[in-house]
LUMMARDREN-877806 format. One record per atom (N, C-alpha, C): atom name; residue number from 1; x, y, z. Coordinates in nm, 2 decimals, padded with zeros to 4 digits. Example, Ala and Ser with C-alpha at 12.3 -4.5 7.8 and 13.67 -1.06 7.14 Angstrom:
<atoms>
atom, seq, px, py, pz
N, 1, 01.32, -00.57, 00.78
CA, 1, 01.23, -00.45, 00.78
C, 1, 01.32, -00.33, 00.78
N, 2, 01.28, -00.22, 00.71
CA, 2, 01.37, -00.11, 00.71
C, 2, 01.29, 00.00, 00.79
</atoms>
This chain:
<atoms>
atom, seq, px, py, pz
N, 1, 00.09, -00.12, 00.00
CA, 1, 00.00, 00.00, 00.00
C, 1, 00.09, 00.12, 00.00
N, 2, 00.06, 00.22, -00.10
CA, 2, 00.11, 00.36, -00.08
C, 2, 00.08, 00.44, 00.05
N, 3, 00.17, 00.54, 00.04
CA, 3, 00.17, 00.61, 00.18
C, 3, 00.05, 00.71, 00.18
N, 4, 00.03, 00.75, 00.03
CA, 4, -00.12, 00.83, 00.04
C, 4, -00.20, 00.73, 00.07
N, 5, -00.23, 00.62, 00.05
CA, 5, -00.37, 00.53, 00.04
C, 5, -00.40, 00.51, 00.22
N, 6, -00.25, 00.46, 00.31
CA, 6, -00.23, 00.50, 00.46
C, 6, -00.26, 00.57, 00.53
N, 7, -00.27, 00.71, 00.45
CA, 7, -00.33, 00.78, 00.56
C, 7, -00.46, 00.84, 00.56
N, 8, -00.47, 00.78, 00.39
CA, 8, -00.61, 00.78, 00.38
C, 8, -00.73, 00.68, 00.48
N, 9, -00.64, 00.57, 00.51
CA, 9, -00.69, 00.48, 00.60
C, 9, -00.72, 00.54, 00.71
N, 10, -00.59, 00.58, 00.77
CA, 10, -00.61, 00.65, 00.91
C, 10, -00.72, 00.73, 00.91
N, 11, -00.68, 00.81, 00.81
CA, 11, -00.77, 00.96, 00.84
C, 11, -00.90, 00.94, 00.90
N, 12, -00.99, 00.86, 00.81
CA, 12, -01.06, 00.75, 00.87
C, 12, -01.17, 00.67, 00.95
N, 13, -01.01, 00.64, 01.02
CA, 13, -01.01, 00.48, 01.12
C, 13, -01.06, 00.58, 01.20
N, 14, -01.12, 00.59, 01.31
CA, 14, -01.21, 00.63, 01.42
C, 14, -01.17, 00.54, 01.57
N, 15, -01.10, 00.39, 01.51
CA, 15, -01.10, 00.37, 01.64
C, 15, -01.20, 00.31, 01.72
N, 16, -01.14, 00.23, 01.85
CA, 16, -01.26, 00.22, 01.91
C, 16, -01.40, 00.32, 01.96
N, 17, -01.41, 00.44, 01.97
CA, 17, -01.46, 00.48, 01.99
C, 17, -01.58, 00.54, 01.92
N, 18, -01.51, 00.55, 01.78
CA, 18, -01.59, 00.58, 01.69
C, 18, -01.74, 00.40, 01.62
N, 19, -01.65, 00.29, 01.67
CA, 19, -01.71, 00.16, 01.64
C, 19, -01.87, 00.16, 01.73
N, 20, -01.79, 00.20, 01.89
CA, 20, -01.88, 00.19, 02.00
C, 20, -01.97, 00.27, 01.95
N, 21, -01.99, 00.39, 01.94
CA, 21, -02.10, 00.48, 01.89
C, 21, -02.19, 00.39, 01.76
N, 22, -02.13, 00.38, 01.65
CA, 22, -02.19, 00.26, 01.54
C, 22, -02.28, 00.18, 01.62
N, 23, -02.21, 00.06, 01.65
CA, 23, -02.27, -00.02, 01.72
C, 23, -02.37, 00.02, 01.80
N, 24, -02.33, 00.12, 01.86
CA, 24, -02.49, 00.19, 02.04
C, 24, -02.61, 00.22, 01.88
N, 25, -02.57, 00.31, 01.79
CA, 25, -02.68, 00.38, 01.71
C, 25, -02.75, 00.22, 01.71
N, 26, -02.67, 00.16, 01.62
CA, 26, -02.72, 00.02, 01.52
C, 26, -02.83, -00.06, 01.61
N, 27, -02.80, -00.07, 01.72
CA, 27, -02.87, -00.14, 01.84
C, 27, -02.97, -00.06, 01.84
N, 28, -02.97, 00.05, 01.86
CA, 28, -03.10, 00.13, 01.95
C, 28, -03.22, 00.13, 01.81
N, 29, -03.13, 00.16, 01.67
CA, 29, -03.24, 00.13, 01.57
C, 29, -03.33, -00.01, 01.54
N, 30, -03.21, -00.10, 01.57
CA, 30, -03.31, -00.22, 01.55
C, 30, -03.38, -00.23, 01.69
N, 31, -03.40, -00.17, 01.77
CA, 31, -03.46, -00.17, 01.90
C, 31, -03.62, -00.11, 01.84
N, 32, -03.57, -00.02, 01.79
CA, 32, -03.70, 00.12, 01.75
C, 32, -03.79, 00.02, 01.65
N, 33, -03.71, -00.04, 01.56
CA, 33, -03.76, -00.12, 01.45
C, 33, -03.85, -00.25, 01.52
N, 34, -03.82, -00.29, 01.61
CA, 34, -03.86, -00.42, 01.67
C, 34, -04.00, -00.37, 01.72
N, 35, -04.00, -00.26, 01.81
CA, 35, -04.14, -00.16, 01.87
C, 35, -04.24, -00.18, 01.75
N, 36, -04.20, -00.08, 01.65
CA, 36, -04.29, -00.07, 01.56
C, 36, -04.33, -00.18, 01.49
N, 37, -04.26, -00.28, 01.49
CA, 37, -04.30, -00.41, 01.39
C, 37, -04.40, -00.48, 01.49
N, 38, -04.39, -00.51, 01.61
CA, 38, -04.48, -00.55, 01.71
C, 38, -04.62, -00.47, 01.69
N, 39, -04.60, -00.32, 01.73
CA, 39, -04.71, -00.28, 01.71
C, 39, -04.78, -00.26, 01.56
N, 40, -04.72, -00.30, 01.48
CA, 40, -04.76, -00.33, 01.37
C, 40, -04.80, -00.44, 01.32
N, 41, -04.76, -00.55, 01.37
CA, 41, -04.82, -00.70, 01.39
C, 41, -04.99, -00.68, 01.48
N, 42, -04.99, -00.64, 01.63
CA, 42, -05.08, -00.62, 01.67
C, 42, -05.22, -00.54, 01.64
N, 43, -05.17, -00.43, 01.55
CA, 43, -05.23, -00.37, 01.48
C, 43, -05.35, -00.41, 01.41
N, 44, -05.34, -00.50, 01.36
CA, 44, -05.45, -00.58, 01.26
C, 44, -05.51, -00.72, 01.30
</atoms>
């Protein structure tokens, strides 16, 4: 890999911190998604 393409990587990489956030959103949406499908199952 070139040195530009590297720090293109970096620039980036976020790290753990930036993963944890992903993951909390990703969770809380299929959380939200789960509510509504229930009450959308019950619904009818």
């Amino acid at each position: 890999m070139s040195d530009s393409n590297l720090k293109t990587v970096l620039k980036f990489d976020f790290g753990r911190k930036g993963f944890d956030k992903a993951a909390m959103f990703l969770i809380i949406l299929a959380a939200i998604l789960v509510l509504l499908g229930v009450y959308f199952v019950y619904s009818f």
